[in-house]
Backbone of each chain as ProteinMPNN parsed JSONL, in Angstrom:
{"seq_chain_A": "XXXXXXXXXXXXXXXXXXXXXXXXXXXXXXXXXXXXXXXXXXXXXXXXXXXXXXXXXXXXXXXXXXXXXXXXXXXXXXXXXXXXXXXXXXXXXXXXXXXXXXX", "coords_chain_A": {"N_chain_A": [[8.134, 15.058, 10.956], [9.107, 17.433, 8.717], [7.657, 21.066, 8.758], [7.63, 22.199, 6.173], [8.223, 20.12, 4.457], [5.421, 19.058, 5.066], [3.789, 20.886, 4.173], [4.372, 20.959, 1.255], [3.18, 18.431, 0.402], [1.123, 18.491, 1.121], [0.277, 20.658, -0.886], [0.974, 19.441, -2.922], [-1.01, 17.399, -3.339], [-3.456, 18.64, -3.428], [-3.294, 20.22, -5.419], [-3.775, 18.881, -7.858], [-5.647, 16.454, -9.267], [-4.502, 13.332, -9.012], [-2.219, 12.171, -7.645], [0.702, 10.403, -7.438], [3.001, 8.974, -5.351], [5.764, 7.926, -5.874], [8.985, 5.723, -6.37], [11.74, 6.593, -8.621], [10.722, 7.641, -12.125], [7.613, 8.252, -14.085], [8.58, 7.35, -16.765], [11.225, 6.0, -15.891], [10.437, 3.876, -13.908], [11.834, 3.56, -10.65], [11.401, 1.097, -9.445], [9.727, -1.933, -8.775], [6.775, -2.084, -7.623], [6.073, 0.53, -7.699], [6.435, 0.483, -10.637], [4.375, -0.983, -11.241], [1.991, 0.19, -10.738], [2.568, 2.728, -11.992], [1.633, 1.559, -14.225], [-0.958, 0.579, -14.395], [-2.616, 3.147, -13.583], [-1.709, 3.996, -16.164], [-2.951, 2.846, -18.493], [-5.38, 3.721, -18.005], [-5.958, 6.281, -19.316], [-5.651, 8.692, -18.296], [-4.498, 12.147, -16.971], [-2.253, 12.281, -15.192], [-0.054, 13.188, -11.618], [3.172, 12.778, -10.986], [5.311, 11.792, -8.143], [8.637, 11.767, -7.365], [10.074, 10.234, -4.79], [12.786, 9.46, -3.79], [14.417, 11.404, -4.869], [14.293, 13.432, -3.127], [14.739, 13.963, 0.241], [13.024, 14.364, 2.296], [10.464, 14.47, 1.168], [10.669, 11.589, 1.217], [10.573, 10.537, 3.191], [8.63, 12.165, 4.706], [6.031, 11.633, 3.865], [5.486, 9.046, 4.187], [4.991, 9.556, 7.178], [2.839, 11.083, 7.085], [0.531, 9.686, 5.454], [0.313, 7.875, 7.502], [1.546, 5.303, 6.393], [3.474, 2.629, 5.865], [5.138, 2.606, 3.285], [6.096, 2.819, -0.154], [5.25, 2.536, -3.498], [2.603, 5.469, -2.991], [-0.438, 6.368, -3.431], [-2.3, 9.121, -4.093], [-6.059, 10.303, -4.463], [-8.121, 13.092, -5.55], [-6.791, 14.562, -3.254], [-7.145, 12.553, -1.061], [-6.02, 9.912, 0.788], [-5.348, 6.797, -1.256], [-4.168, 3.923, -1.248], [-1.276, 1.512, -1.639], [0.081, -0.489, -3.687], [-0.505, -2.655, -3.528], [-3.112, -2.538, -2.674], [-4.043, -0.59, -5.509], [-3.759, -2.765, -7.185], [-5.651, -4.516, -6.51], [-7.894, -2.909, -6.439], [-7.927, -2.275, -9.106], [-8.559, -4.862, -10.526], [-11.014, -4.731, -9.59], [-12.937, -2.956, -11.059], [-12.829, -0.393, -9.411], [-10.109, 1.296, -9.094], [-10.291, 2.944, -12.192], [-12.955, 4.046, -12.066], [-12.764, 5.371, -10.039], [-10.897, 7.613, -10.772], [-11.546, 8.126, -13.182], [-13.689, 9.552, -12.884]], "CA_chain_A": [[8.075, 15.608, 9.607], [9.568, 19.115, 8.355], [6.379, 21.848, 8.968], [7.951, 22.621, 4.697], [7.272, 18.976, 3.886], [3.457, 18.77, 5.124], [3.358, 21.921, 3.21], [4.783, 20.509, 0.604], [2.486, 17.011, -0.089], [-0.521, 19.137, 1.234], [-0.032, 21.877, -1.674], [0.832, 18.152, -4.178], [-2.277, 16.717, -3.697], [-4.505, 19.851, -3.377], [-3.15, 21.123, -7.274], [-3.391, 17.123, -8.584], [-6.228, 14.942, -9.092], [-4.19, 12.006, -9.279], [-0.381, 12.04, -7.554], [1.135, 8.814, -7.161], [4.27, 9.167, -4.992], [6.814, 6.793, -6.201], [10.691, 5.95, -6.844], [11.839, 7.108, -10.222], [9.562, 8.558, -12.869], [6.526, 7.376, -15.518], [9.372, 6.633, -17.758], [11.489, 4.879, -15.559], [10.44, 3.463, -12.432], [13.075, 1.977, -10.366], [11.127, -0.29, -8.235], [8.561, -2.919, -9.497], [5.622, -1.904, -7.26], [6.002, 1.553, -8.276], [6.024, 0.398, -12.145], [3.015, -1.856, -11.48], [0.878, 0.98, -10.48], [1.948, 3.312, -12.919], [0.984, 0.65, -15.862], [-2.34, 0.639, -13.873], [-2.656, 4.428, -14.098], [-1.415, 4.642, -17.401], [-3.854, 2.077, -18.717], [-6.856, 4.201, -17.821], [-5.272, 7.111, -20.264], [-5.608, 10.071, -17.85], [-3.477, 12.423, -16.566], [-1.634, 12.232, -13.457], [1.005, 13.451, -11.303], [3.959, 11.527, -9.946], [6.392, 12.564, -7.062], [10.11, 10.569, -6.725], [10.693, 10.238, -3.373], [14.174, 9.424, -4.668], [14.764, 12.597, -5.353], [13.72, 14.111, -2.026], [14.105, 12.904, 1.003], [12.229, 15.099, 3.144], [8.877, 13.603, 0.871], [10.257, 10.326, 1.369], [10.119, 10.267, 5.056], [7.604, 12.714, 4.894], [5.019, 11.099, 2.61], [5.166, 8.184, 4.995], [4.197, 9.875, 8.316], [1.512, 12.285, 6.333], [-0.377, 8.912, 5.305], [0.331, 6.846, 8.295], [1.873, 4.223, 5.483], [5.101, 2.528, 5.562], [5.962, 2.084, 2.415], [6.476, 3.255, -1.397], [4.418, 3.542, -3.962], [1.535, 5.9, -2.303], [-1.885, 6.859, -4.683], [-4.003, 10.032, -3.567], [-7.112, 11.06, -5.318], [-8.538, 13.833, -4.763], [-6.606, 14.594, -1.977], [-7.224, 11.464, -0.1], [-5.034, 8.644, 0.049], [-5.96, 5.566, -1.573], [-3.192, 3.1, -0.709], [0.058, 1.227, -1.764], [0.42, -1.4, -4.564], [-1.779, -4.455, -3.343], [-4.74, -2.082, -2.662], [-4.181, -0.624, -6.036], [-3.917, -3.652, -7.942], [-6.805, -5.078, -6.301], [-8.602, -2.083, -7.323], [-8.167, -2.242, -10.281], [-9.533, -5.53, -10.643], [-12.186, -5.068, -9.093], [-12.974, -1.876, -11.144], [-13.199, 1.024, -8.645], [-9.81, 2.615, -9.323], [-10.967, 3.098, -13.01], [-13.767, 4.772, -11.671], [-12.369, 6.934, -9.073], [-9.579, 8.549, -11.607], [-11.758, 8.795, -14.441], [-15.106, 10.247, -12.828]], "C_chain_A": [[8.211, 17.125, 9.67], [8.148, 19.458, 8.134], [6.624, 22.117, 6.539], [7.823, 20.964, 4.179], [5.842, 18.667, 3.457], [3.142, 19.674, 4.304], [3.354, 21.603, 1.595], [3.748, 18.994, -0.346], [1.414, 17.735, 0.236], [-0.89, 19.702, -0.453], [-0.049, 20.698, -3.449], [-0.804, 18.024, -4.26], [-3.691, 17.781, -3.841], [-4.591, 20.41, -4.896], [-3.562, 19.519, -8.006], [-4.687, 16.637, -8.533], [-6.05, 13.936, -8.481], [-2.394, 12.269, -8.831], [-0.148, 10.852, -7.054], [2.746, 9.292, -6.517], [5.332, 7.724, -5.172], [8.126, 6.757, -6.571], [10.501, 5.949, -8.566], [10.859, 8.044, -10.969], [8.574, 7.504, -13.27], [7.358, 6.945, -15.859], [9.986, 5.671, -17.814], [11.482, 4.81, -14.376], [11.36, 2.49, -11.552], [12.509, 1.45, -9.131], [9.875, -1.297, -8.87], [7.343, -2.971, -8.903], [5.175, -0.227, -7.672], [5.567, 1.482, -9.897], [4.972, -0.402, -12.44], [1.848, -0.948, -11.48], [0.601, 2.378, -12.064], [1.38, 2.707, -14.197], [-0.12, 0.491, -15.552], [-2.846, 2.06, -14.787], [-2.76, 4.631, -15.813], [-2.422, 3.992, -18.823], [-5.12, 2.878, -18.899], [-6.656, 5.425, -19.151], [-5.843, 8.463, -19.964], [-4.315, 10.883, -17.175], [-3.08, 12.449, -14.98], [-0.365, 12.507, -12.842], [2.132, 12.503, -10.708], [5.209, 12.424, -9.498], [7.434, 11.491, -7.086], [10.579, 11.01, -5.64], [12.0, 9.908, -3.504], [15.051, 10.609, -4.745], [14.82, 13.674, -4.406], [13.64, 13.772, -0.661], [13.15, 13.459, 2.413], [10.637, 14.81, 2.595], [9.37, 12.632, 1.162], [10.103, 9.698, 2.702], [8.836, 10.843, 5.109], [6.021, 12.035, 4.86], [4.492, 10.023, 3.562], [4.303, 8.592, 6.295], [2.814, 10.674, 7.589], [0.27, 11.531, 6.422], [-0.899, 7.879, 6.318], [0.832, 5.487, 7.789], [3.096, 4.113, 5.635], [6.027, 2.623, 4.362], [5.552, 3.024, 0.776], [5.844, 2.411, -2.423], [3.398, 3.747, -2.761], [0.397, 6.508, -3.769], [-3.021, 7.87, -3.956], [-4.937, 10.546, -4.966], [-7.877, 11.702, -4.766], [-8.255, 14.275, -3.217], [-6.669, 13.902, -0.791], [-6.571, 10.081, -0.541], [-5.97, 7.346, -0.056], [-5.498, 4.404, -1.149], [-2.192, 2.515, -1.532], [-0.063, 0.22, -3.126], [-0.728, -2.178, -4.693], [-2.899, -3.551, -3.46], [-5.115, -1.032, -4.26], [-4.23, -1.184, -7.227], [-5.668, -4.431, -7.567], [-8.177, -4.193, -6.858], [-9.338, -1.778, -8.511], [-8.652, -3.184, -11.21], [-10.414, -5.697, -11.108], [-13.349, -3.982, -10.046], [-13.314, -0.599, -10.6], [-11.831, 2.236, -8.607], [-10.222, 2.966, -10.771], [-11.794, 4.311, -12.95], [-13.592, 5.411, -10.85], [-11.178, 7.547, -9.859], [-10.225, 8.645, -12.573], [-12.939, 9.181, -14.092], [-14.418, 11.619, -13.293]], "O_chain_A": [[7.618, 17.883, 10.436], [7.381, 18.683, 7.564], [5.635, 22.154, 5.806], [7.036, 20.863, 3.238], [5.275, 18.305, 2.426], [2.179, 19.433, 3.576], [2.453, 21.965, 0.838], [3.781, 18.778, -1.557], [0.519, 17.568, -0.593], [-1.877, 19.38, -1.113], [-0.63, 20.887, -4.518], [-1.574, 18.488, -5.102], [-4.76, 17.474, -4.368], [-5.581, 20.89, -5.449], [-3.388, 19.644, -9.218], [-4.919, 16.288, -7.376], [-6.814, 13.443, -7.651], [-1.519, 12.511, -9.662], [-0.884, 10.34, -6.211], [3.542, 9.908, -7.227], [5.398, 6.725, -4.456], [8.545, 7.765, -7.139], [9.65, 5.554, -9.362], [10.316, 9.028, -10.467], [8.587, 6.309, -12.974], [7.421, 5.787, -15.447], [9.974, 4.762, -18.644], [12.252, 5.443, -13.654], [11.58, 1.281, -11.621], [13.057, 1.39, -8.031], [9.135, -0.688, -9.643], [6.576, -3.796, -9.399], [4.008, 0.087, -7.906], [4.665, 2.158, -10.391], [4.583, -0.599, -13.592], [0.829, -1.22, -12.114], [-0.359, 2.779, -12.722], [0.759, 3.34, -15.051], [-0.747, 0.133, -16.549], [-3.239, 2.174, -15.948], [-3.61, 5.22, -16.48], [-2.555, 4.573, -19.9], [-5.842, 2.696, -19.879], [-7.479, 5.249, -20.049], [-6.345, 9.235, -20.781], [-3.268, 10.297, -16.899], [-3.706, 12.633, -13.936], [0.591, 12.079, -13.488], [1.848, 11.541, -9.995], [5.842, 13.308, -10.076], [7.093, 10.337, -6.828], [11.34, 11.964, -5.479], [12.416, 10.778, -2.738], [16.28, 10.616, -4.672], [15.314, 14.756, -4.726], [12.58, 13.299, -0.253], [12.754, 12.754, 3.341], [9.689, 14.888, 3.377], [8.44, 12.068, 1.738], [9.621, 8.631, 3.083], [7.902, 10.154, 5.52], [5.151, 12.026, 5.731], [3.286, 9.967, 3.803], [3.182, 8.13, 6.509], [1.719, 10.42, 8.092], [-0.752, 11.932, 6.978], [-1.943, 7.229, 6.261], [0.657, 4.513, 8.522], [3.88, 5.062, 5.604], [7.256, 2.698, 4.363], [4.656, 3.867, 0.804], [5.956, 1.233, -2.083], [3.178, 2.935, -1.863], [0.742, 6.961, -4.86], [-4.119, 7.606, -3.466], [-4.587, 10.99, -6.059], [-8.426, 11.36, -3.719], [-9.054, 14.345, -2.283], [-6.368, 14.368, 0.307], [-6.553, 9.436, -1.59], [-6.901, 6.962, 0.652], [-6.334, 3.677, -0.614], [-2.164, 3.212, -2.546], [-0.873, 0.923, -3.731], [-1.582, -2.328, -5.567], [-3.692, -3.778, -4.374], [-6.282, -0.651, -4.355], [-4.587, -0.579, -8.237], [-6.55, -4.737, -8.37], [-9.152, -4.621, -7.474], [-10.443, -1.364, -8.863], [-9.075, -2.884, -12.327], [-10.849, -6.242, -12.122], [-14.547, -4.135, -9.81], [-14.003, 0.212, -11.218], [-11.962, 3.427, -8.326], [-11.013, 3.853, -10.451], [-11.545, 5.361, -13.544], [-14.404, 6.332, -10.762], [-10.401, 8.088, -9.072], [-9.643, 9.416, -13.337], [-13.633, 9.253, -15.106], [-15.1, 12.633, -13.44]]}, "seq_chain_B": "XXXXXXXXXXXXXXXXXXXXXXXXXXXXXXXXXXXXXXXXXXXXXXXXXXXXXXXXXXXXXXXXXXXXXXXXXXXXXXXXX", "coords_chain_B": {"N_chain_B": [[15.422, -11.165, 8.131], [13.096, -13.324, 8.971], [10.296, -15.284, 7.174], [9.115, -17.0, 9.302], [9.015, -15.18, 11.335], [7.974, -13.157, 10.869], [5.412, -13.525, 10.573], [4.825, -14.479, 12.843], [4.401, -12.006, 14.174], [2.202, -10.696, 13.346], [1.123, -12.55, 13.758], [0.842, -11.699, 16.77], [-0.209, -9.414, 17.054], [-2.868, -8.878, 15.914], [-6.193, -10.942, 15.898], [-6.067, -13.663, 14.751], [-6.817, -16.195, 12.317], [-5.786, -17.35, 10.237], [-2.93, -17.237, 9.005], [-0.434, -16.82, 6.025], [2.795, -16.652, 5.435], [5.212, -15.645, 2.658], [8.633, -15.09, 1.526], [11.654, -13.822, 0.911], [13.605, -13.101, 2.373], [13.831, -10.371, 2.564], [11.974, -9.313, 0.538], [8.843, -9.916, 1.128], [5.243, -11.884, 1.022], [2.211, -12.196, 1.98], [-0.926, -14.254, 3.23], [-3.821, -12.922, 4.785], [-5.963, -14.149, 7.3], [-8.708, -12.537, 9.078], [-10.817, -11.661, 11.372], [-10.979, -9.457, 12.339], [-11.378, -7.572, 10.283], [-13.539, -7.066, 8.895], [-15.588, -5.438, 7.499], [-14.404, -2.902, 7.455], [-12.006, -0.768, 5.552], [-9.897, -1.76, 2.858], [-7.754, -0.417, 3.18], [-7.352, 0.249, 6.058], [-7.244, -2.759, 6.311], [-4.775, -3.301, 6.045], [-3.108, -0.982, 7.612], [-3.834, -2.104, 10.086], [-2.421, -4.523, 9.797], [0.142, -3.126, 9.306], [0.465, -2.138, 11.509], [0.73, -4.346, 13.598], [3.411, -5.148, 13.024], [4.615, -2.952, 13.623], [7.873, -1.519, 13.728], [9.322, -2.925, 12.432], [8.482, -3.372, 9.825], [9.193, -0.488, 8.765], [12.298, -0.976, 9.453], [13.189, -3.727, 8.868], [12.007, -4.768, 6.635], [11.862, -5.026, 3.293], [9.994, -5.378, 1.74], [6.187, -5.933, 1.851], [3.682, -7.948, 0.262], [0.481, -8.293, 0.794], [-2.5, -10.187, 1.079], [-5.585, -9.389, 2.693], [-8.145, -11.179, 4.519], [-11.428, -11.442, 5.438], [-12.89, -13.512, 7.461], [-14.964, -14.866, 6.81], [-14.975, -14.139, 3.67], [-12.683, -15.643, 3.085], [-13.635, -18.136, 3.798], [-15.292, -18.285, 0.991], [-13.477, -17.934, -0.817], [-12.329, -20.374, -0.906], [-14.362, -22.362, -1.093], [-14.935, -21.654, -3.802], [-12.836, -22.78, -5.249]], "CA_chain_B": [[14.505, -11.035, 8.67], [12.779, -14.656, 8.21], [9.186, -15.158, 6.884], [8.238, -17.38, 10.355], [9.236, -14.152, 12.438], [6.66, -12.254, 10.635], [3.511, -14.544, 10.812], [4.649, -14.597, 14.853], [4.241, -10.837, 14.705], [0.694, -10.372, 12.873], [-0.328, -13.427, 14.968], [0.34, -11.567, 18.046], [-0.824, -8.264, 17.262], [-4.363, -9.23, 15.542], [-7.193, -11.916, 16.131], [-6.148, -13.927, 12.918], [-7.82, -17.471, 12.011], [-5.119, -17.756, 8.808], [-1.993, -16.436, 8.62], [0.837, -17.713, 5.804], [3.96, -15.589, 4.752], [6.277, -16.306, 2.33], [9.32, -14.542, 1.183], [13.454, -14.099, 0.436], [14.265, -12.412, 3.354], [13.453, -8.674, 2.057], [10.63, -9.144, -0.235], [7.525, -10.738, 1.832], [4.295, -11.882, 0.443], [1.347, -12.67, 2.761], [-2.886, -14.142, 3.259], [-4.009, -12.968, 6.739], [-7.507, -13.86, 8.149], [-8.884, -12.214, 10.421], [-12.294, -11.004, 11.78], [-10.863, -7.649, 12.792], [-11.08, -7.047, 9.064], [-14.874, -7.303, 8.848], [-16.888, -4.347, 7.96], [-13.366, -2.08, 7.589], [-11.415, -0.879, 4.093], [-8.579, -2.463, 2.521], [-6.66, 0.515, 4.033], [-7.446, 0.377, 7.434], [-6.833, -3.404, 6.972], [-3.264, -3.176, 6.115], [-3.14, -0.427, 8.566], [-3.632, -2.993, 10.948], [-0.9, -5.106, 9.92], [1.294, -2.582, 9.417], [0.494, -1.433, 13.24], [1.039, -5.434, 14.435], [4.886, -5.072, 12.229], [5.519, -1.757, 14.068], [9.213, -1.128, 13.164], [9.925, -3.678, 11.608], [8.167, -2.184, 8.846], [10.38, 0.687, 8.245], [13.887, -1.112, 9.165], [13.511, -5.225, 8.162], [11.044, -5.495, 5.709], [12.118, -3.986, 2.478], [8.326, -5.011, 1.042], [5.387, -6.877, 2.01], [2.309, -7.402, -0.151], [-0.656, -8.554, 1.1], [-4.017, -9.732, 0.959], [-6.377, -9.079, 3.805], [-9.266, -11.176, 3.765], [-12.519, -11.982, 6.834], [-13.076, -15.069, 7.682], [-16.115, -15.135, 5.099], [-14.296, -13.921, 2.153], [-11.659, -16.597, 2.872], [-14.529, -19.425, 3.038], [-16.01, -17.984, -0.231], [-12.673, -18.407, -2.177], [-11.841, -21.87, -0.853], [-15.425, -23.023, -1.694], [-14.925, -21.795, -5.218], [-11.663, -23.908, -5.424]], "C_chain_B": [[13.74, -12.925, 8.098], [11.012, -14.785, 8.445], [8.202, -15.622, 8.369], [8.307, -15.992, 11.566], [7.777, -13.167, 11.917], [5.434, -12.618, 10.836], [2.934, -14.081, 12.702], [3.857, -13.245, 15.265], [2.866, -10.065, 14.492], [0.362, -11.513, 13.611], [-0.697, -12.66, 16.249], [-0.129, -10.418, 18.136], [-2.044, -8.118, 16.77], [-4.501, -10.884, 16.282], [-7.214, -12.268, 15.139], [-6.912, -15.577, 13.339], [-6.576, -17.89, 10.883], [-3.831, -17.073, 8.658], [-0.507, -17.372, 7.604], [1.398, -16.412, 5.22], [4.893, -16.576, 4.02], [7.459, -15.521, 2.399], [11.348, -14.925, 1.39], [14.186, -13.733, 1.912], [14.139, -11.133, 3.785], [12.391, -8.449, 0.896], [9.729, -10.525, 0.753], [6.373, -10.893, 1.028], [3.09, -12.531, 1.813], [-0.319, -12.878, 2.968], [-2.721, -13.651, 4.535], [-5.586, -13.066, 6.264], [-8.138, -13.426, 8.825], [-10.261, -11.645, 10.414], [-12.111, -9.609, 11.723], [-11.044, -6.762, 11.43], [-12.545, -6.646, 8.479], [-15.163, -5.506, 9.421], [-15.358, -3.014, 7.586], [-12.627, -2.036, 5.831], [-10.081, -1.574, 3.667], [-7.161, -1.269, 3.092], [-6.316, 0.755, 5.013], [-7.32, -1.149, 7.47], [-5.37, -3.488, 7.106], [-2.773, -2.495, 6.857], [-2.812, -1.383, 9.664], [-2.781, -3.793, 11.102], [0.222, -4.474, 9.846], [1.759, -2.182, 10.881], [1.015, -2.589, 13.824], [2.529, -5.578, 13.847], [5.964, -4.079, 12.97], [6.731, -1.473, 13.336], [10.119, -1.505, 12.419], [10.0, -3.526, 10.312], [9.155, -1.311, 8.365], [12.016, -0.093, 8.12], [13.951, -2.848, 8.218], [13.068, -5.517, 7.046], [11.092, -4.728, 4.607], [10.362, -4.114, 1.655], [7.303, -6.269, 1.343], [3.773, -6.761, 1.425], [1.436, -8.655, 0.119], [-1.785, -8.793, 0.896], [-4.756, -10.3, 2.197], [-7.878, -9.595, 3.491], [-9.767, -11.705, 5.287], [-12.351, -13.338, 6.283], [-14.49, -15.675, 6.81], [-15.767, -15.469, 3.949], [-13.535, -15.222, 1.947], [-12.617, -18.105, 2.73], [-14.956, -19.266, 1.509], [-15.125, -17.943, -1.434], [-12.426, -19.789, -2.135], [-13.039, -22.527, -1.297], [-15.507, -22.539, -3.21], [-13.737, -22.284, -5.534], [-12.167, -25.239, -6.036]], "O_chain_B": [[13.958, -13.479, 7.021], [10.455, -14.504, 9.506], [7.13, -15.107, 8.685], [7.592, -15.995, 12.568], [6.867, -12.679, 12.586], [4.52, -11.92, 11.275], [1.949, -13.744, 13.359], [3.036, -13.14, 16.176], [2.459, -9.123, 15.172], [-0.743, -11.505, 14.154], [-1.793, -12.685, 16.81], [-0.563, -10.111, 19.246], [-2.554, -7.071, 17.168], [-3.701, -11.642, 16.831], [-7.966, -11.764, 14.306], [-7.393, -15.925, 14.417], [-6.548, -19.114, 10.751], [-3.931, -16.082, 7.935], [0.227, -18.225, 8.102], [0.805, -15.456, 4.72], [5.275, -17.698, 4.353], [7.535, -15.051, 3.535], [11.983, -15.886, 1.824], [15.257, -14.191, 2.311], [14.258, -10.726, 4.94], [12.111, -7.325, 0.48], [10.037, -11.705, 0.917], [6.305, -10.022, 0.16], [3.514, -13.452, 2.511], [-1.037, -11.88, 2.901], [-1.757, -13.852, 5.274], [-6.218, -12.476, 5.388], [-8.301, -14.28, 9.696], [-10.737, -11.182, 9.377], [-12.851, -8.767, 11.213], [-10.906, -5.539, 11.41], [-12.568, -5.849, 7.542], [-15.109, -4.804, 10.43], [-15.913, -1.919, 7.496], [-12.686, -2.986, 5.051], [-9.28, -1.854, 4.559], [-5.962, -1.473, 3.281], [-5.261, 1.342, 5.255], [-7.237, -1.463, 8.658], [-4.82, -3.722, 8.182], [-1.702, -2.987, 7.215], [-1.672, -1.474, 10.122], [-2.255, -4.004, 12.195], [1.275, -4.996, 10.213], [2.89, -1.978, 11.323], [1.853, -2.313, 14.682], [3.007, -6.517, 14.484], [7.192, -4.09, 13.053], [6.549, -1.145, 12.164], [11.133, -1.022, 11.916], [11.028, -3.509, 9.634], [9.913, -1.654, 7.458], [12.776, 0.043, 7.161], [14.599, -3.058, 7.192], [13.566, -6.421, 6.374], [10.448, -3.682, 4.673], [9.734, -3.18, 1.157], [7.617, -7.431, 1.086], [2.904, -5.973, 1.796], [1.68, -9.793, -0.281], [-2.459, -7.842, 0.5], [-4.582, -11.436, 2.639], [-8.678, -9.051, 2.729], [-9.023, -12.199, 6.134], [-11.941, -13.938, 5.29], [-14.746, -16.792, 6.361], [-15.98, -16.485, 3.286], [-13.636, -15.861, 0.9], [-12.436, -18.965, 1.868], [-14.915, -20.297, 0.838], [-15.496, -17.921, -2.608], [-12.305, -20.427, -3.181], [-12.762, -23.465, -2.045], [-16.303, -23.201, -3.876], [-13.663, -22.035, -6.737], [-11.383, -26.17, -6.22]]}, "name": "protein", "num_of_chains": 2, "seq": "XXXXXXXXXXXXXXXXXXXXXXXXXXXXXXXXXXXXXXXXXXXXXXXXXXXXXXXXXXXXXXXXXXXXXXXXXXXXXXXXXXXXXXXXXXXXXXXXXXXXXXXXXXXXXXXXXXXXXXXXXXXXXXXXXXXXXXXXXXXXXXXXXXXXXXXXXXXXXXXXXXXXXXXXXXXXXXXXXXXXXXXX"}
């Protein structure tokens, strides 16, 4: 990973609450684990950032080694990653993301 | 990539009890069992399968979602069946 990447997702999640790195936007997500999460997110009715790795590909390689995660969507709060799709559906469930994005 | 190649590959890189995969070829879906999961977060278990996938991960598997459950949890849904 580019030393201007890590810099890069460090300086994201450090200004952000809530960045969700995912393909496309809020508006339109072009992948269906990406648009599952943000209808999670968007559900709770706070604000939050979102990155398109799409758009970048120095985050979308990046983003991966940073978290140790293979894959697309990613969810940090507070600067710490939360995890990918399944672990934020299950989450949300269960209600604990809820409660970690709207404390 | 075919769903029995993947099971082979989380069988041999965890201590599972349960493992079924389904999928198309490029979308995967999968239960795993396993002890190693006990006591650890839902991030560090997928971790774990992503570590027993290695590379495959990145080049074969365009998506695999998961649920990671002990060998408890997994009695405690089949007895509410």
């Amino acid at each position: 990973m580019s030393d201007a990447a890590k810099e890069k997702i460090q300086s994201q999640i450090d200004n952000n609450n809530v960045v969700l790195y995912m393909k496309g936007s809020k508006e339109q997500p072009m992948c269906g684990f990406s648009a599952q999460v943000v209808k999670i997110l968007s559900s709770y009715g706070v604000d939050y950032a979102t990155v398109d790795v799409l758009e970048d590909q120095d985050i979308r390689e990046g983003i991966k080694k940073f978290s140790e995660w293979p894959t697309i969507p990613q969810l940090y709060v507070d600067g710490k990653f939360i995890g990918g799709c399944d672990i934020c559906t299950e989450m949300h469930f269960n209600g604990e993301l809820k409660e970690l994005v709207t404390k | 990539m075919d769903p029995e190649n993947i099971k082979k590959m989380i069988e041999n890189g965890l201590s599972t009890s349960f493992v079924k995969v389904v999928g198309d070829g490029s979308h995967f879906e999968a239960i795993i069992v396993s002890d190693e999961f006990t006591g650890k977060m839902l991030i560090d278990r997928h971790k774990l399968v992503y570590g027993a996938l290695g590379d495959s991960m990145r080049e074969d598997i365009h998506a695999l979602s998961m649920k990671t459950l002990t060998v408890e949890q997994w009695e405690n849904l089949n007895n509410k069946e």
